[in-house]
C-alpha positions in Angstrom: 23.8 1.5 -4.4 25.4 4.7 -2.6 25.0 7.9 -2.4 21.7 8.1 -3.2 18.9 10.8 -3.0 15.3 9.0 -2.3 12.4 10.8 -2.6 9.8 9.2 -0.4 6.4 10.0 -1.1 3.3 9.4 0.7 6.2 9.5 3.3 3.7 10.1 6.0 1.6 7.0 5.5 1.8 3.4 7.0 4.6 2.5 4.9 5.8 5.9 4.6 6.9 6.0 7.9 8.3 2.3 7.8 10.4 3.0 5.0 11.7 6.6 6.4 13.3 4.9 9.6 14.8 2.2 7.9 16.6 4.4 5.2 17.5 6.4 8.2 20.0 4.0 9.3 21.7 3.3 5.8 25.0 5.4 5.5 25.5 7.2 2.0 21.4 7.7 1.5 19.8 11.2 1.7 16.1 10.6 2.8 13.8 13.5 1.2 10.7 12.8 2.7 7.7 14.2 1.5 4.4 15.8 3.5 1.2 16.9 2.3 0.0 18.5 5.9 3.2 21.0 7.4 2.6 19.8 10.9 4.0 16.2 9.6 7.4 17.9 9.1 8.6 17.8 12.2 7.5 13.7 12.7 9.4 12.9 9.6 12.4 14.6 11.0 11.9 13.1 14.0 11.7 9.6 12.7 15.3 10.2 10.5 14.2 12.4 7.3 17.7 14.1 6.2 15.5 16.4 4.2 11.6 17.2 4.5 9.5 18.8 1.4 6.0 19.8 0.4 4.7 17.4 -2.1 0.9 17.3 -3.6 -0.1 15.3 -6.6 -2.8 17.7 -7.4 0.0 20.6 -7.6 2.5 20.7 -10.2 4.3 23.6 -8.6 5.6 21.2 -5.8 7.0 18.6 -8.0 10.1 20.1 -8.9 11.9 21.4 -5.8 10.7 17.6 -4.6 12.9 16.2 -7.6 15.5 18.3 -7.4 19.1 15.9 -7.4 16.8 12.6 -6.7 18.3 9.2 -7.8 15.6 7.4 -6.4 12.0 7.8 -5.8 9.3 5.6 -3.8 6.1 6.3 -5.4 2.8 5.3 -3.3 -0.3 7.0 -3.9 -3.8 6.9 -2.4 -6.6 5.7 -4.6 -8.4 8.5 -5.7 -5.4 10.2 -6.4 -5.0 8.4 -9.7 -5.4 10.9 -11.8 -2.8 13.3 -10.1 -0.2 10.0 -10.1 -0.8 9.3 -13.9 0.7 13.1 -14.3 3.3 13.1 -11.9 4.7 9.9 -14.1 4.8 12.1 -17.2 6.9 14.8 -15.2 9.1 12.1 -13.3 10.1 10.9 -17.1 11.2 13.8 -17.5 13.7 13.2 -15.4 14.4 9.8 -16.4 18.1 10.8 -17.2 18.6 10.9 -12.7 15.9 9.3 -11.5 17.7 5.8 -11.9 15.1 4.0 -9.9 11.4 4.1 -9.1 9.7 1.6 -6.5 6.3 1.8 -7.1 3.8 0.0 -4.4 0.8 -1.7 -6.6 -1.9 -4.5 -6.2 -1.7 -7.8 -8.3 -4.3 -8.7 -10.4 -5.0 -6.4 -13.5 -1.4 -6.4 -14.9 -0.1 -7.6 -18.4 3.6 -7.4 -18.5 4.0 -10.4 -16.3 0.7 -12.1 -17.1 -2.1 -11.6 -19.1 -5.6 -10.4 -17.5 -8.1 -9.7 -20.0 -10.3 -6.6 -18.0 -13.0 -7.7 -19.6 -12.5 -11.3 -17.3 -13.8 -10.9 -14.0 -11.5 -14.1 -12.0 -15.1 -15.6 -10.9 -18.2 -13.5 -12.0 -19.1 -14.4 -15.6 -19.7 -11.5 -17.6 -18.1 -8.9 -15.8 -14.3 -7.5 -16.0 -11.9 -7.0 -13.5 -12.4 -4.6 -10.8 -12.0 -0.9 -11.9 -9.5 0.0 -8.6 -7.1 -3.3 -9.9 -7.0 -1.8 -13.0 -6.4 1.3 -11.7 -3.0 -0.4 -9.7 -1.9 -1.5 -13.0 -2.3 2.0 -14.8 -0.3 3.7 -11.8 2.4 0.7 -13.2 2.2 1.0 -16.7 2.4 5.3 -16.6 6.0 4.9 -14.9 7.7 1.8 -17.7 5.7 3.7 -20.7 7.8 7.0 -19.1 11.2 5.2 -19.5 11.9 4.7 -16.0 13.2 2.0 -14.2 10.5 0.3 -12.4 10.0 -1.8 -9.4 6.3 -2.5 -8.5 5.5 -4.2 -5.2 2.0 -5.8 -5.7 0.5 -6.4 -2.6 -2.2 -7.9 -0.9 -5.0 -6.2 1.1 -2.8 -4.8 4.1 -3.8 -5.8 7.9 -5.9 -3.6 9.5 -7.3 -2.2 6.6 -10.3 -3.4 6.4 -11.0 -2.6 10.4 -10.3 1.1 10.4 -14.2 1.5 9.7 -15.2 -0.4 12.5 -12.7 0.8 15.3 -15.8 2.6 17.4 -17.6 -0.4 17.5 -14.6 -2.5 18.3 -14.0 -0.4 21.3 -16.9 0.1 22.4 -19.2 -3.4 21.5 -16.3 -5.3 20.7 -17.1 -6.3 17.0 -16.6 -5.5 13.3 -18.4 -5.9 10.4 -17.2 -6.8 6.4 -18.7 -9.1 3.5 -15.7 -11.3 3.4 -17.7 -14.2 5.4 -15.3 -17.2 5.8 -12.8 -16.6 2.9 -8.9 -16.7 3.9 -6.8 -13.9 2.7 -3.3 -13.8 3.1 -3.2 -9.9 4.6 0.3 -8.5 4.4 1.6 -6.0 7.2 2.4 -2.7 5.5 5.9 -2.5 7.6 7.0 -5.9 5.2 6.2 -3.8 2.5 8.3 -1.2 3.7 11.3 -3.0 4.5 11.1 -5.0 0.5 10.8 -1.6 -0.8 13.9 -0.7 1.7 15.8 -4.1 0.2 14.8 -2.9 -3.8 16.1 1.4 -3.1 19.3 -0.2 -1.5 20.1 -2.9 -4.1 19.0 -0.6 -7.0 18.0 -1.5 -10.3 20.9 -3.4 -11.1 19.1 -6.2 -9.2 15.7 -4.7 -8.8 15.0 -2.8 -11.7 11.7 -4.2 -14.1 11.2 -6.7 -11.6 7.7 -7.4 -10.2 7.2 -8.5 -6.7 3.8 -10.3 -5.0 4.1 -9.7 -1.3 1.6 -11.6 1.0 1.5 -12.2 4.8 3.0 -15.7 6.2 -0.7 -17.7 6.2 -4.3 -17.0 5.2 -6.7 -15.9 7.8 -10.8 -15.4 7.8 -12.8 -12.5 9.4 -13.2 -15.0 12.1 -9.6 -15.9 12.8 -8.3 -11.9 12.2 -10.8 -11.2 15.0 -9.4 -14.0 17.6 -6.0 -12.6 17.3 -7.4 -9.2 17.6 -9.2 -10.3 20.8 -5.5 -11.6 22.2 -3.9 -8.4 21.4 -6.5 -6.5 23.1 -7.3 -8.8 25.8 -10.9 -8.8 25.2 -13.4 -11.0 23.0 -13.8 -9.4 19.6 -16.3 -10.5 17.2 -16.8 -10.8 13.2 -20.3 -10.3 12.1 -21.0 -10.5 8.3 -22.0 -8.4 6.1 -24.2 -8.4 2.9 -22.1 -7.1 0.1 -25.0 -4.8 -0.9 -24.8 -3.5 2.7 -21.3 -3.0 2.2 -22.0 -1.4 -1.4 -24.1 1.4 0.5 -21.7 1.8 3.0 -18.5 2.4 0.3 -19.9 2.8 -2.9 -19.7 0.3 -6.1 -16.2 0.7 -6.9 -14.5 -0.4 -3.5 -17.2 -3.2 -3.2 -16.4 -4.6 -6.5 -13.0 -4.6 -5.2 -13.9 -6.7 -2.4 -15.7 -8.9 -4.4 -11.6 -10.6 -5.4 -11.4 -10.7 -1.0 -14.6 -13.6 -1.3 -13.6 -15.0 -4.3 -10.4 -17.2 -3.1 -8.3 -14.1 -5.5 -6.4 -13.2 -2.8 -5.6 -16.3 -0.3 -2.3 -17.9 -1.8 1.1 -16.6 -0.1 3.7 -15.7 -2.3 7.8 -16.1 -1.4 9.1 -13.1 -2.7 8.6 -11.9 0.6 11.3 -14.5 1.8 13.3 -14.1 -1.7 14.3 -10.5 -0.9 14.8 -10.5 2.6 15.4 -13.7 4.1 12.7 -14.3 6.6 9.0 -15.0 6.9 6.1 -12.5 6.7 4.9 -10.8 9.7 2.4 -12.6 10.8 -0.9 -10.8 12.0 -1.2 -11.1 16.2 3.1 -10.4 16.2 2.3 -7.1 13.8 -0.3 -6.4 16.4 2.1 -6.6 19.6 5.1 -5.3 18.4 7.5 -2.5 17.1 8.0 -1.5 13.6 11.3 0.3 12.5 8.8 3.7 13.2 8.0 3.1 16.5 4.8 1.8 16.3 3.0 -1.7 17.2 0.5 -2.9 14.9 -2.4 -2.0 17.4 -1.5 1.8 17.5 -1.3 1.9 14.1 -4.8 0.8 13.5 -6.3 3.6 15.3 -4.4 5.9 13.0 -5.9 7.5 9.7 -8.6 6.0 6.8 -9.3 7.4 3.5 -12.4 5.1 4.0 -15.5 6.7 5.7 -19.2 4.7 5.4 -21.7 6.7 3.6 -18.9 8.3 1.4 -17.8 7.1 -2.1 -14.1 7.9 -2.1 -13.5 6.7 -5.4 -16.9 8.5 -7.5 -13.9 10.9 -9.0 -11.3 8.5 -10.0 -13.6 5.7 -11.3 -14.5 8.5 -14.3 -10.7 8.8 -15.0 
């Protein structure tokens, strides 16, 4: 597709930022990139934006000068932010008539268009039901095909560095981290991959993209163990793993996130998915090359880690959205 108008939300995030410089380079899109904080603007420029706007889930009053002539949207989202997203997806139908496209960036696991979860079936826990924040991915889903629009959702796995933003003092200073996935493998997917599949869906449009769902993993599934090694090689310095008790972890976070990481020690997450491959072509990134080099914004995989977490220990981030 041409001549499109893409509003990129969250465009000052990990894949945000990814997805803004790639656009940048694609003749007959108009990026509209959105910022919460003003003193993003000028990065967002900077990086490619044709347009910059204020955007805030929690503010009605900035949707619609953000909508205004979109074709396309990207719609990300931080977790406890559900509640704001679930109403932005009411307005965006609104606009279903030229908003021809949404890409919506999600978690497998909870959905029932394309499978059938039960909630009330936890994948390895007898009597319990699936983690409230999976759920919560496939509500942010379901809000934008029960609007009418055209949907894309890229369900991926727990992004690389993720679960080390916590830890980072430690790292630099003692040279370890901490977490209660033990020896378990997860395929961990590097957020600029997710970027450029979202970049390959906005460009292609819903013609070929449109109510299709898309599992994106990394290349191979790692432990704590192994993610540390090739931490240590990017650094040049030994870095250690040292479990963690998931009631530990529980008291760090809260329950919701540590139910959530129950599916990271459960096997959930450790099969790689080709659709990766199928949309663009080529392999994952795999986690020491994200590490050492460039994305499309700039940034190596190493900067990027020191950059900013929702997650802080002794906070529960999600308290709010798990009443929604």
């Amino acid at each position: 597709m041409t001549n499109q108008t893409i509003l990129i939300t969250s465009a000052t995030g990990r894949i945000g930022k990814e997805l803004v410089a790639r656009l940048a380079t694609v003749d007959g899109i108009t990026t509209r990139a959105c910022y919460f904080s003003e003193d993003k603007a000028d990065m967002l420029t900077s990086l490619g934006a044709d347009e910059v706007v204020k955007f805030d889930l929690s503010d009605p009053a900035t949707w619609g000068p953000a909508l205004d002539g979109v074709t396309a949207v990207y719609s990300a989202s931080l977790d406890p932010m559900l509640e704001g997203h679930l109403a932005f997806c009411k307005e965006l139908g609104k606009h279903r008539d030229t908003v021809k496209h949404v890409v919506r960036v999600s978690c497998m696991g909870a959905d029932t268009n394309t499978a059938s979860y039960d909630p009330d079936q936890h994948a390895s826990r007898a009597g319990a039901g699936i983690p409230l924040m999976l759920q919560h991915y496939w509500w942010g889903e379901k809000a934008l095909i029960d609007a009418g629009l055209n949907v894309t959702a890229l369900r991926n796995n727990f992004f690389m560095n993720h679960l080390l933003k916590t830890d980072c003092e430690t790292i630099d200073a003692e040279g370890w981290f901490s977490n209660p996935l033990g020896d378990m493998r997860n395929s961990f997917v590097a957020t600029r991959d997710i970027a450029e599949a979202t970049a390959v869906c906005l460009i292609e449009g819903p013609e070929r993209h449109g109510n299709k769902f898309y599992d994106i993993t990394g290349p191979a599934p790692q432990s704590m163990s192994e993610i540390a090694a090739d931490l240590g090689r990017a650094m040049g310095k030994t870095i250690e793993y040292r479990a963690q008790s998931m009631v530990d972890f529980e008291n760090d976070f809260g329950a919701t996130r540590a139910e959530f990481f129950e599916y990271l020690t459960n096997g959930f997450y450790t099969r790689c998915s080709p659709d990766f491959y199928n949309l663009t072509g080529h392999k994952p990134t795999s986690y020491y090359d994200y590490l050492t080099t460039k994305g499309a914004s700039g940034e190596t995989g190493l900067e990027e880690l020191y950059q900013g977490n929702l997650w802080k220990k002794g906070v529960d981030a999600m308290k709010d959205a798990a009443k929604v």
